[in-house]
PDB file of N, CA, C and O in Angstrom:
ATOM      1  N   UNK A   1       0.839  -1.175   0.000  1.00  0.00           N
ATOM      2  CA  UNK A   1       0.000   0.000   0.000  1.00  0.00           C
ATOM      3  C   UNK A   1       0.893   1.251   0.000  1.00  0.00           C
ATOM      4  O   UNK A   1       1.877   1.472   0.706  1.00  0.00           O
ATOM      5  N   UNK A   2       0.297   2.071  -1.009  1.00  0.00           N
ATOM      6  CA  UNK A   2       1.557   3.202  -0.850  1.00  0.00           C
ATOM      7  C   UNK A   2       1.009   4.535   0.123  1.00  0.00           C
ATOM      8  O   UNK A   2      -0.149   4.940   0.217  1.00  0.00           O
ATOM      9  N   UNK A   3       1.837   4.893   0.582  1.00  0.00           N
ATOM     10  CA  UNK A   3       2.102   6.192   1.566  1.00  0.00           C
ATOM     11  C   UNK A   3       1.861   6.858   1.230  1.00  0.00           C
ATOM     12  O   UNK A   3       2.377   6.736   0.119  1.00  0.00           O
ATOM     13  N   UNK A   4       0.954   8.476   1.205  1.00  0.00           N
ATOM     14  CA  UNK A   4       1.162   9.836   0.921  1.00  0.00           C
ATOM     15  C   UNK A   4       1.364  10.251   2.622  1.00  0.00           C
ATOM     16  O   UNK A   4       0.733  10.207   3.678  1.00  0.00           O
ATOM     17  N   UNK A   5       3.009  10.777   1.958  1.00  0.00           N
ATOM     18  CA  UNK A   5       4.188  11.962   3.100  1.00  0.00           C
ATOM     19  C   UNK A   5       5.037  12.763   2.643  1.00  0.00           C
ATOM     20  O   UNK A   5       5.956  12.295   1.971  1.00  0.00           O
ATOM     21  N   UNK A   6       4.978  13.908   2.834  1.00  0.00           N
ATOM     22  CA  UNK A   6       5.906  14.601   2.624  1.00  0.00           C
ATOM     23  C   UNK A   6       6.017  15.076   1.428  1.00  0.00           C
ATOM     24  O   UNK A   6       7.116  15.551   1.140  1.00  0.00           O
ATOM     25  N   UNK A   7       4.710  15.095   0.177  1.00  0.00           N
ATOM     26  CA  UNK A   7       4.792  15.175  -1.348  1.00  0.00           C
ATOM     27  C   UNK A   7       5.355  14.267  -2.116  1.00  0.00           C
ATOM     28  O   UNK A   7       5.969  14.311  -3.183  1.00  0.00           O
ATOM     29  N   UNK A   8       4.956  13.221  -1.201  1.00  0.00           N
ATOM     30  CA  UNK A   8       5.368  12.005  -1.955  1.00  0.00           C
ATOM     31  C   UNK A   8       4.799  10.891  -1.539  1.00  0.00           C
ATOM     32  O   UNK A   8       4.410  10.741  -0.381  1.00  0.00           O
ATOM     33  N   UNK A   9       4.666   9.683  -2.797  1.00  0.00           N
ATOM     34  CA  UNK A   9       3.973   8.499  -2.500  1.00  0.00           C
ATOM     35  C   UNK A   9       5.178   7.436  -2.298  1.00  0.00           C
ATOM     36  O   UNK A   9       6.035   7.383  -3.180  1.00  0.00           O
ATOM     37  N   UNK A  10       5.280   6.556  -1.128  1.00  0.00           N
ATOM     38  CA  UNK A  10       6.216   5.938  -0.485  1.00  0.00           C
ATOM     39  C   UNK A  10       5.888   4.584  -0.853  1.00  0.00           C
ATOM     40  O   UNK A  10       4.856   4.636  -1.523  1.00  0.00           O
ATOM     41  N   UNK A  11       6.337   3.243  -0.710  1.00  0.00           N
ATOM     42  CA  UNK A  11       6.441   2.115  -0.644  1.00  0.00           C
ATOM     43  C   UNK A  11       7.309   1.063  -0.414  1.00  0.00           C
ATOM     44  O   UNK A  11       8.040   1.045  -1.405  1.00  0.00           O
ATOM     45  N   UNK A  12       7.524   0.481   0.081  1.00  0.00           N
ATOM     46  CA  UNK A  12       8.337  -0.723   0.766  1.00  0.00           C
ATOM     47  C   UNK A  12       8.179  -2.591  -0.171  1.00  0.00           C
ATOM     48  O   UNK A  12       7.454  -3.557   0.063  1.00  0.00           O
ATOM     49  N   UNK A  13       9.069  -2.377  -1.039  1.00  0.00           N
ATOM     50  CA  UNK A  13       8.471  -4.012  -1.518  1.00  0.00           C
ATOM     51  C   UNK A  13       9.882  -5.169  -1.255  1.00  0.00           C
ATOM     52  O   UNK A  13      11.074  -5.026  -1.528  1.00  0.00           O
ATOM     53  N   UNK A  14       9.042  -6.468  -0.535  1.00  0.00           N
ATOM     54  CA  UNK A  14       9.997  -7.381  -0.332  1.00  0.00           C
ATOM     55  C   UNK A  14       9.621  -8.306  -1.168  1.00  0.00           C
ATOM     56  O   UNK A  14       8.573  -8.386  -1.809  1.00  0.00           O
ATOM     57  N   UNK A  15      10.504  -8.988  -1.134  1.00  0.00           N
ATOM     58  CA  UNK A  15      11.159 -10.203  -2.211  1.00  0.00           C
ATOM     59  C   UNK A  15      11.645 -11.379  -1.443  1.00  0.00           C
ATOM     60  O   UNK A  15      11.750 -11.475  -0.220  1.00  0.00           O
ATOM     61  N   UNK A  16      11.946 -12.323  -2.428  1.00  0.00           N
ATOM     62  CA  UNK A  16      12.400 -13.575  -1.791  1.00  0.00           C
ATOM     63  C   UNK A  16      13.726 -13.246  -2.011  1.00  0.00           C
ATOM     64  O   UNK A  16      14.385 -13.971  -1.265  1.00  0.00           O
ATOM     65  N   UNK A  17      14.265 -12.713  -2.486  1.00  0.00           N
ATOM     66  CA  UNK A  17      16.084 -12.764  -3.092  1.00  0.00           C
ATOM     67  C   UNK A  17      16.010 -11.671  -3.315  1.00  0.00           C
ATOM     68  O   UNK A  17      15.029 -10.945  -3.153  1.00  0.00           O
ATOM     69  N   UNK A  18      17.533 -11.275  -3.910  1.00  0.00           N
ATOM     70  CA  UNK A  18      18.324  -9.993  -4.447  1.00  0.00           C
ATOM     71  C   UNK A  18      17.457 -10.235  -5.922  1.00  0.00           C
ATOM     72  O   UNK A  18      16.558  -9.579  -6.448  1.00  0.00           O
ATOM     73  N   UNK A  19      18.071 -11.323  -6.272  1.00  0.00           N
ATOM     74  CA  UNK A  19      17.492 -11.706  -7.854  1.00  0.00           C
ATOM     75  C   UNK A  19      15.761 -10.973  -8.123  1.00  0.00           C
ATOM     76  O   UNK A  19      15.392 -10.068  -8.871  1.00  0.00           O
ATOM     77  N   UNK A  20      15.209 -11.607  -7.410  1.00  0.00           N
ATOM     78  CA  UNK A  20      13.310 -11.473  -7.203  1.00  0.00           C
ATOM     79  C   UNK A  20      13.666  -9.342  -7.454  1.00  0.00           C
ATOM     80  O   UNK A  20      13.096  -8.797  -8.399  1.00  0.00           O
ATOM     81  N   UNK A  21      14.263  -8.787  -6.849  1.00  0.00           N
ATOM     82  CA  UNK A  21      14.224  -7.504  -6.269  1.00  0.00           C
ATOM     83  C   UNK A  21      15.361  -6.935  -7.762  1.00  0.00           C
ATOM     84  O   UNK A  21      15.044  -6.094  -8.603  1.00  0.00           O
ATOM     85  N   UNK A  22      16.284  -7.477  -7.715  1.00  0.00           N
ATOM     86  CA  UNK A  22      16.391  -6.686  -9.007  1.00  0.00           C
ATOM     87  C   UNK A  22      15.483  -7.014 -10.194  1.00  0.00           C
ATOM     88  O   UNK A  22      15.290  -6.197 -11.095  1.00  0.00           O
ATOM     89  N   UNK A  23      15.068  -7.932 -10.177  1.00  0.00           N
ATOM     90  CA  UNK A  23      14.302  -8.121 -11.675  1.00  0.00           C
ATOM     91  C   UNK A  23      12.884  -7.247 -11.705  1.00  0.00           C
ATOM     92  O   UNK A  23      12.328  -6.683 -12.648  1.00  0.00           O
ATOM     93  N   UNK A  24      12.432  -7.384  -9.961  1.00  0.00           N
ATOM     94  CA  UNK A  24      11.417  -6.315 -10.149  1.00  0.00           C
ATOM     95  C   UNK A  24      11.807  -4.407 -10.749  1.00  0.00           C
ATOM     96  O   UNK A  24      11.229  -3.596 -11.473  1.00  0.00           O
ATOM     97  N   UNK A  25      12.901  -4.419 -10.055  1.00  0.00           N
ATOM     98  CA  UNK A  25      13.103  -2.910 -10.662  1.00  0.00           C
ATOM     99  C   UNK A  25      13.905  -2.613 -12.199  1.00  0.00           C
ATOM    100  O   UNK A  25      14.252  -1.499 -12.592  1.00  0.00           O
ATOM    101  N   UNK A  26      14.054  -3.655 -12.789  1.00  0.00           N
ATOM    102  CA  UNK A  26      14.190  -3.875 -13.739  1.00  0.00           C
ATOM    103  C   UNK A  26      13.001  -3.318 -14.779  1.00  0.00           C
ATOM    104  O   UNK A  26      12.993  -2.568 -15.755  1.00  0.00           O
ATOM    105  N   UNK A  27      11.916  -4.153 -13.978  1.00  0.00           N
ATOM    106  CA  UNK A  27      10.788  -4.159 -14.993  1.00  0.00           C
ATOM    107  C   UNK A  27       9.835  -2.854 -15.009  1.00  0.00           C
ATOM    108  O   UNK A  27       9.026  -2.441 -15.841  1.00  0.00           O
ATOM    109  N   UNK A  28      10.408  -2.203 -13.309  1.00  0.00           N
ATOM    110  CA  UNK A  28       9.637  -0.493 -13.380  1.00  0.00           C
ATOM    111  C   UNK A  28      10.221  -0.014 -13.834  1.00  0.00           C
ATOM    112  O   UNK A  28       9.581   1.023 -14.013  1.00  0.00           O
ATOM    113  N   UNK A  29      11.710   0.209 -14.559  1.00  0.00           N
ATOM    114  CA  UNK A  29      12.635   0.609 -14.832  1.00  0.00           C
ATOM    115  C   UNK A  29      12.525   1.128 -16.479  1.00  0.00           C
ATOM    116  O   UNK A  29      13.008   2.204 -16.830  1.00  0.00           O
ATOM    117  N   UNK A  30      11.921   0.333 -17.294  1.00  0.00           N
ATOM    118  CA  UNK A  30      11.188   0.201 -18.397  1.00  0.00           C
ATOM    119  C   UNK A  30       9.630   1.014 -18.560  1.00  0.00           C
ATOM    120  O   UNK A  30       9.199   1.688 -19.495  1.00  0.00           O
ATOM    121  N   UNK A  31       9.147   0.728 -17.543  1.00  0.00           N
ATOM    122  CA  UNK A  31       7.988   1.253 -17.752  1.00  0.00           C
ATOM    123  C   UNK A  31       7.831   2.742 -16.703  1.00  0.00           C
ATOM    124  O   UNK A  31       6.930   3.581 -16.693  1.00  0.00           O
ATOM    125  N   UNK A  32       9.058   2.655 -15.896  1.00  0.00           N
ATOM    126  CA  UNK A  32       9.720   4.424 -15.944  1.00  0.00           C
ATOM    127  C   UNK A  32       9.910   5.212 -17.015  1.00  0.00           C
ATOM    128  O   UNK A  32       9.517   6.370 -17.162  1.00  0.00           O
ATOM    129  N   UNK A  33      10.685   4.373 -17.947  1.00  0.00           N
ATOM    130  CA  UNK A  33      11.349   5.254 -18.859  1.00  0.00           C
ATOM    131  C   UNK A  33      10.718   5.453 -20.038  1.00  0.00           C
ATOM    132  O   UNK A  33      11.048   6.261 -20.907  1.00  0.00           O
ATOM    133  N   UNK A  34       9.399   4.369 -20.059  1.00  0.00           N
ATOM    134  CA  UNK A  34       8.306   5.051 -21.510  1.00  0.00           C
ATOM    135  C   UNK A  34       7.264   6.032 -20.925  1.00  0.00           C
ATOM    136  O   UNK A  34       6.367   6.572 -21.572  1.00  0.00           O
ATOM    137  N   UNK A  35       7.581   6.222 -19.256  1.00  0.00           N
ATOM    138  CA  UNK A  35       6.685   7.404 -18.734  1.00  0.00           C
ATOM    139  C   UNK A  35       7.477   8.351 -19.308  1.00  0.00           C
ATOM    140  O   UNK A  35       6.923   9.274 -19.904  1.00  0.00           O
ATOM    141  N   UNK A  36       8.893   8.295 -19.233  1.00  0.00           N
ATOM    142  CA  UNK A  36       9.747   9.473 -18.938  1.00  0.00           C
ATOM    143  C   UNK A  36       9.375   9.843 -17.651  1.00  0.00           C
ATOM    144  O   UNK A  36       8.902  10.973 -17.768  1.00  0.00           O
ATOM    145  N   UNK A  37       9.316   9.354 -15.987  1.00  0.00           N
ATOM    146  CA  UNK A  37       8.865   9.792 -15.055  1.00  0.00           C
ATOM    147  C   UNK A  37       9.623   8.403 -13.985  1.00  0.00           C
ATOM    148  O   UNK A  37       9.212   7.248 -13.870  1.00  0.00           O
ATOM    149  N   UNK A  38      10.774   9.029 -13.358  1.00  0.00           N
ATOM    150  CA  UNK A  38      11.528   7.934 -13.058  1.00  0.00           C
ATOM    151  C   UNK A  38      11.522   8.193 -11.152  1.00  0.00           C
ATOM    152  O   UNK A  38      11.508   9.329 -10.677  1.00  0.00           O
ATOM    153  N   UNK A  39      11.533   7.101 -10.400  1.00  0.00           N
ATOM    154  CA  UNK A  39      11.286   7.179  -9.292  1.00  0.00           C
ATOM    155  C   UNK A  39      12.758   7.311  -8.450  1.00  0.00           C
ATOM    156  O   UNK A  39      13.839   6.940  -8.907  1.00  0.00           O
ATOM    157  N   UNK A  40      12.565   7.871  -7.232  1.00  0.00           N
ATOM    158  CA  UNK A  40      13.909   7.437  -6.239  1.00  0.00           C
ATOM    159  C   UNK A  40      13.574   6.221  -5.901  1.00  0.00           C
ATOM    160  O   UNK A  40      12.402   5.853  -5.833  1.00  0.00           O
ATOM    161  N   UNK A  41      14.538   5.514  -5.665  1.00  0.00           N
ATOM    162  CA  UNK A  41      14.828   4.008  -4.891  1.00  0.00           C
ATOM    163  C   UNK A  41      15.629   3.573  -4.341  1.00  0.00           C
ATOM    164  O   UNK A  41      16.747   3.856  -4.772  1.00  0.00           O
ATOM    165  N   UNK A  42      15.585   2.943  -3.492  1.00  0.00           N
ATOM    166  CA  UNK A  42      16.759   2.025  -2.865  1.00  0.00           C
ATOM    167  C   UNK A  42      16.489   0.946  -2.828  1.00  0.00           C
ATOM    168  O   UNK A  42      15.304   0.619  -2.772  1.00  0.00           O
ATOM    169  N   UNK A  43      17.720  -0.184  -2.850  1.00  0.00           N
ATOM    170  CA  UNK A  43      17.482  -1.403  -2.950  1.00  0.00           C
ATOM    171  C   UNK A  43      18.760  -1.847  -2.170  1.00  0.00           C
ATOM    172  O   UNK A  43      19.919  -1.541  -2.448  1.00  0.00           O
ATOM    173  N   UNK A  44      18.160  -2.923  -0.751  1.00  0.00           N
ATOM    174  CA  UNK A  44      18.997  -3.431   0.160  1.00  0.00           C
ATOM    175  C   UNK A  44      18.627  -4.823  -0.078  1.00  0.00           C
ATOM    176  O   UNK A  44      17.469  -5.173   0.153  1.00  0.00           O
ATOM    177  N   UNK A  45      19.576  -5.736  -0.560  1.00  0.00           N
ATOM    178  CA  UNK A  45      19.302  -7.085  -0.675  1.00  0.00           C
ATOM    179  C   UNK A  45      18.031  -7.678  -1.179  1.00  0.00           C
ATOM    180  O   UNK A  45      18.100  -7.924  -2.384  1.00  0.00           O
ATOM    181  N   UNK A  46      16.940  -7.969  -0.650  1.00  0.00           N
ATOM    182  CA  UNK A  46      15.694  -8.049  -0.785  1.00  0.00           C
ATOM    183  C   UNK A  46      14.539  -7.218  -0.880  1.00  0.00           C
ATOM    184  O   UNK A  46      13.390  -7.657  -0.930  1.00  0.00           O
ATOM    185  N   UNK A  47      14.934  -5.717  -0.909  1.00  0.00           N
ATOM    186  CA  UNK A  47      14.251  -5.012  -0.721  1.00  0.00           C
ATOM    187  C   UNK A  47      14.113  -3.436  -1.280  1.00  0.00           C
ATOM    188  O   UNK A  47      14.859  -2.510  -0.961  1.00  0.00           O
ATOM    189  N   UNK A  48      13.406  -3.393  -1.846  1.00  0.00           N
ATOM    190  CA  UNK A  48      13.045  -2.175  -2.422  1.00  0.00           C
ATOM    191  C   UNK A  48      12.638  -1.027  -2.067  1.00  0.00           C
ATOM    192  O   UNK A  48      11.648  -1.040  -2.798  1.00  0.00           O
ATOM    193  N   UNK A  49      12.573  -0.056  -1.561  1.00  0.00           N
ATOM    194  CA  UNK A  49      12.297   1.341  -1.283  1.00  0.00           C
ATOM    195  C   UNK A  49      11.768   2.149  -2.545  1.00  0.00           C
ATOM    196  O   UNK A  49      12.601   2.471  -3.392  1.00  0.00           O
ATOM    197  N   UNK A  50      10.293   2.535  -2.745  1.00  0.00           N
ATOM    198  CA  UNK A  50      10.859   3.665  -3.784  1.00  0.00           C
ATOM    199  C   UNK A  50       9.408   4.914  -3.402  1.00  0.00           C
ATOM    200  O   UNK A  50       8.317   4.708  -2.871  1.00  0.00           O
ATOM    201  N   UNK A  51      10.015   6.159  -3.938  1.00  0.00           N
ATOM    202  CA  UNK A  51       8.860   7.038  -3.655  1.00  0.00           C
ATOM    203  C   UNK A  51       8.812   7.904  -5.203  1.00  0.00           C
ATOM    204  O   UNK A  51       9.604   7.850  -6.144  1.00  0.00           O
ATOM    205  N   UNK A  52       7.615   8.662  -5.039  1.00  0.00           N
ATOM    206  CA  UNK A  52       7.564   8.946  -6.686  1.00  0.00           C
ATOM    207  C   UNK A  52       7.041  10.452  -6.002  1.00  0.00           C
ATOM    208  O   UNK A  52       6.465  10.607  -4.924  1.00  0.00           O
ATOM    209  N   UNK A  53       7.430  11.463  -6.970  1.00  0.00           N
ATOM    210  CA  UNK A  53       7.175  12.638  -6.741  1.00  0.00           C
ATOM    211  C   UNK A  53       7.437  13.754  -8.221  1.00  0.00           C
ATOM    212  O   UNK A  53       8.322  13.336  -8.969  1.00  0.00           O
ATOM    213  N   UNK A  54       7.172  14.271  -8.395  1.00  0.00           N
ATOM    214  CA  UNK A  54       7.215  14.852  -9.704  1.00  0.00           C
ATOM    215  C   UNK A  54       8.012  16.280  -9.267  1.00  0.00           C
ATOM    216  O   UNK A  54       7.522  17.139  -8.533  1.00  0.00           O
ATOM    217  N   UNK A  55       9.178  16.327  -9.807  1.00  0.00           N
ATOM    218  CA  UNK A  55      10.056  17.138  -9.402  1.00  0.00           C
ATOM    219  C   UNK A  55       9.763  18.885 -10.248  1.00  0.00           C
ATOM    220  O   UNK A  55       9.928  20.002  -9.759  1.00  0.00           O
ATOM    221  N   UNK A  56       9.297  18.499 -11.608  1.00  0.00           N
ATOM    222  CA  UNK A  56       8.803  19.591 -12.534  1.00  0.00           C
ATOM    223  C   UNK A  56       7.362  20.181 -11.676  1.00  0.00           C
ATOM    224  O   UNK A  56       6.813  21.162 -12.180  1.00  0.00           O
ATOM    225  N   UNK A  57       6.933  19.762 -10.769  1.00  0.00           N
ATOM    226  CA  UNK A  57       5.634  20.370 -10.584  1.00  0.00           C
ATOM    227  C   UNK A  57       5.769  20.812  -8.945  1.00  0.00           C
ATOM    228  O   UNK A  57       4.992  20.811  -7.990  1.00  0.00           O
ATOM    229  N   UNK A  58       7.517  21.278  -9.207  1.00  0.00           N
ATOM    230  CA  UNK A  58       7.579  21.544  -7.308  1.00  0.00           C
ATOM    231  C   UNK A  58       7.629  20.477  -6.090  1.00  0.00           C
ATOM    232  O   UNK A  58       7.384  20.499  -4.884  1.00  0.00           O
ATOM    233  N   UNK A  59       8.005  19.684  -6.889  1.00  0.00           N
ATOM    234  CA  UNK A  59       8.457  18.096  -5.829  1.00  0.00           C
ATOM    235  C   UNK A  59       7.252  17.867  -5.448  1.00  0.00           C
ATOM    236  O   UNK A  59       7.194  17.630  -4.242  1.00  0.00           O
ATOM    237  N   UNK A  60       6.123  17.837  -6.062  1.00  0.00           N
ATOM    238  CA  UNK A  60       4.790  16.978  -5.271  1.00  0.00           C
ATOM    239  C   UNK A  60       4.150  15.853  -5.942  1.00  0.00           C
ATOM    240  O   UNK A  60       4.807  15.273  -6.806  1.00  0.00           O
ATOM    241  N   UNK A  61       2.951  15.448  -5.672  1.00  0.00           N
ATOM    242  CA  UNK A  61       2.611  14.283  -6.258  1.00  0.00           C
ATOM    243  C   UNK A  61       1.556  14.354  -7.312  1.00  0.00           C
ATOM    244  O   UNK A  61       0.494  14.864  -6.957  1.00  0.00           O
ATOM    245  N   UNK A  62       1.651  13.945  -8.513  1.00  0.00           N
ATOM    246  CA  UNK A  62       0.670  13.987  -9.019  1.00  0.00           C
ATOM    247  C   UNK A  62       0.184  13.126  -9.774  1.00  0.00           C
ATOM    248  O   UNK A  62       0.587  11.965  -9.703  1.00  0.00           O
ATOM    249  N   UNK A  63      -0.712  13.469 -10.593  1.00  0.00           N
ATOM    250  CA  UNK A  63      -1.431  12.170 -11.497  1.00  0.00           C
ATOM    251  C   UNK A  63      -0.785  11.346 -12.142  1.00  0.00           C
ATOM    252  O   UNK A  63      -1.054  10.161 -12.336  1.00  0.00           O
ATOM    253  N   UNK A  64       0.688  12.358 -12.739  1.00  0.00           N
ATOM    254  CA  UNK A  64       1.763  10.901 -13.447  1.00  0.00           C
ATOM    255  C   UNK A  64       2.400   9.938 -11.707  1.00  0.00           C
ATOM    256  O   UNK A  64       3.008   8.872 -11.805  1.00  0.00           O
ATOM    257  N   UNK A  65       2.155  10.457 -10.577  1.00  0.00           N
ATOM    258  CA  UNK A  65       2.568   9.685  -9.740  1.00  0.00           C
ATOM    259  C   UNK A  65       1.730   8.534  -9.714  1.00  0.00           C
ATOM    260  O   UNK A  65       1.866   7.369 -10.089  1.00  0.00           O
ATOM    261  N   UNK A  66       0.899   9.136  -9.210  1.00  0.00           N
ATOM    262  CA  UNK A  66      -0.404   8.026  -9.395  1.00  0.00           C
ATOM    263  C   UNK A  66      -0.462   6.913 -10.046  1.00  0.00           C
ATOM    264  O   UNK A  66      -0.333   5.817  -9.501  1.00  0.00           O
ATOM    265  N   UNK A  67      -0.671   7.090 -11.331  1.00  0.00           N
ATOM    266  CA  UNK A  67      -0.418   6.382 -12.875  1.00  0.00           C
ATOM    267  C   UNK A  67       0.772   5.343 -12.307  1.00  0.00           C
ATOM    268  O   UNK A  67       0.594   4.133 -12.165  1.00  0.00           O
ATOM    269  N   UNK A  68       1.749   5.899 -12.076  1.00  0.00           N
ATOM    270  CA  UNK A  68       3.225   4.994 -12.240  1.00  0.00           C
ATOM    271  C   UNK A  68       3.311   4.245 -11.044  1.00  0.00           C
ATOM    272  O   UNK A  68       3.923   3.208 -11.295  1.00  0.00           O
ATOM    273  N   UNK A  69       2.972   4.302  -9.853  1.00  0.00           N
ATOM    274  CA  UNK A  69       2.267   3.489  -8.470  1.00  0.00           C
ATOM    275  C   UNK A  69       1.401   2.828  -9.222  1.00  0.00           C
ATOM    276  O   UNK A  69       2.065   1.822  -9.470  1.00  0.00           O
ATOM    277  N   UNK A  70       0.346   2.677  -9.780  1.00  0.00           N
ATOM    278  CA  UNK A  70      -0.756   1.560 -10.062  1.00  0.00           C
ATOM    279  C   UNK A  70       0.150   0.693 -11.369  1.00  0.00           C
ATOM    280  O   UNK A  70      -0.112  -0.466 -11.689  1.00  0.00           O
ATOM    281  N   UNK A  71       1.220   1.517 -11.996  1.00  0.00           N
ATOM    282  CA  UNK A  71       1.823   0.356 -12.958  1.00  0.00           C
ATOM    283  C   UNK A  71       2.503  -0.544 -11.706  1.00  0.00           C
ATOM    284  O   UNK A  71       1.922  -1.524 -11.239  1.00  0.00           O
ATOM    285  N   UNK A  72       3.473  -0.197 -11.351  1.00  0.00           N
ATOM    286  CA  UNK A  72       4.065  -0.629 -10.290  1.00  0.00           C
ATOM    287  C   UNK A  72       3.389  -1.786  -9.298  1.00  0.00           C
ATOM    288  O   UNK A  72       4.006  -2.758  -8.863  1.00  0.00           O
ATOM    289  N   UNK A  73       1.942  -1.465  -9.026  1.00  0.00           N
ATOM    290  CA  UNK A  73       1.542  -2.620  -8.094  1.00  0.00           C
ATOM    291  C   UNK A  73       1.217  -3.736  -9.471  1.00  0.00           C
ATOM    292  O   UNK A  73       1.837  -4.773  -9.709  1.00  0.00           O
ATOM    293  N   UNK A  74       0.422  -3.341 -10.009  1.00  0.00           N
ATOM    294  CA  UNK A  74       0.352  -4.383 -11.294  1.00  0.00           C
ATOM    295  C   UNK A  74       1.478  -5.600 -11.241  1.00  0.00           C
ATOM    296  O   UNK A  74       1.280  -6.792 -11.007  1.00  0.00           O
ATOM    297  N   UNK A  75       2.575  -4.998 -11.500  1.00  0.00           N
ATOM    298  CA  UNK A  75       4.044  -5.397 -11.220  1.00  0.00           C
ATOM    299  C   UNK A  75       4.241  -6.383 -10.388  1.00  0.00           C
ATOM    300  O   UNK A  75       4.690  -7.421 -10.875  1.00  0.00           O
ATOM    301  N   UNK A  76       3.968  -6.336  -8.940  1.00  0.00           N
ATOM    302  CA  UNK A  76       4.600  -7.324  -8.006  1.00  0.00           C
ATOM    303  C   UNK A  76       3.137  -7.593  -7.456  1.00  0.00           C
ATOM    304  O   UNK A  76       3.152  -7.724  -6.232  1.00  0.00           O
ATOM    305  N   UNK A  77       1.802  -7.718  -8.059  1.00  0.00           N
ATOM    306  CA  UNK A  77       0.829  -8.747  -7.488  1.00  0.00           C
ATOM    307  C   UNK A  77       1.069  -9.978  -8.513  1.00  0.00           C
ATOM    308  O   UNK A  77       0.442 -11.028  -8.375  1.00  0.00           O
TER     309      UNK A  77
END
């Protein structure tokens, strides 16, 4: 479930492996880059961090956030 904090939508995704966790950001990674709308992330072993915020509209959140969170859950259900 993602977070609204701070002008931004937050999320936490675990994995079984490093493998499971890079291949997932692999695959937002792609469908970042035909947004043109690319997220912060971190990735610790199994685990993913990422928050989305639209930096052109004053660092807040908006409908391309939105949009790219619902690709994203698509993703790892």
């Amino acid at each position: 479930m993602w977070e609204e904090k701070d002008n931004s939508l937050y999320r936490q995704f675990t994995f079984k492996d490093f493998s499971e966790a890079f291949a997932f950001m692999t695959r937002v990674a792609l469908i970042a880059e035909k947004m043109d709308h690319h997220p912060t992330w971190k990735n610790v072993y199994n685990t993913v961090e990422i928050t989305l915020n639209t930096h052109d509209a004053g660092d807040t959140v908006t409908d391309k956030d939105r949009e790219l969170a619902k690709k994203i859950d698509a993703l790892s259900e």
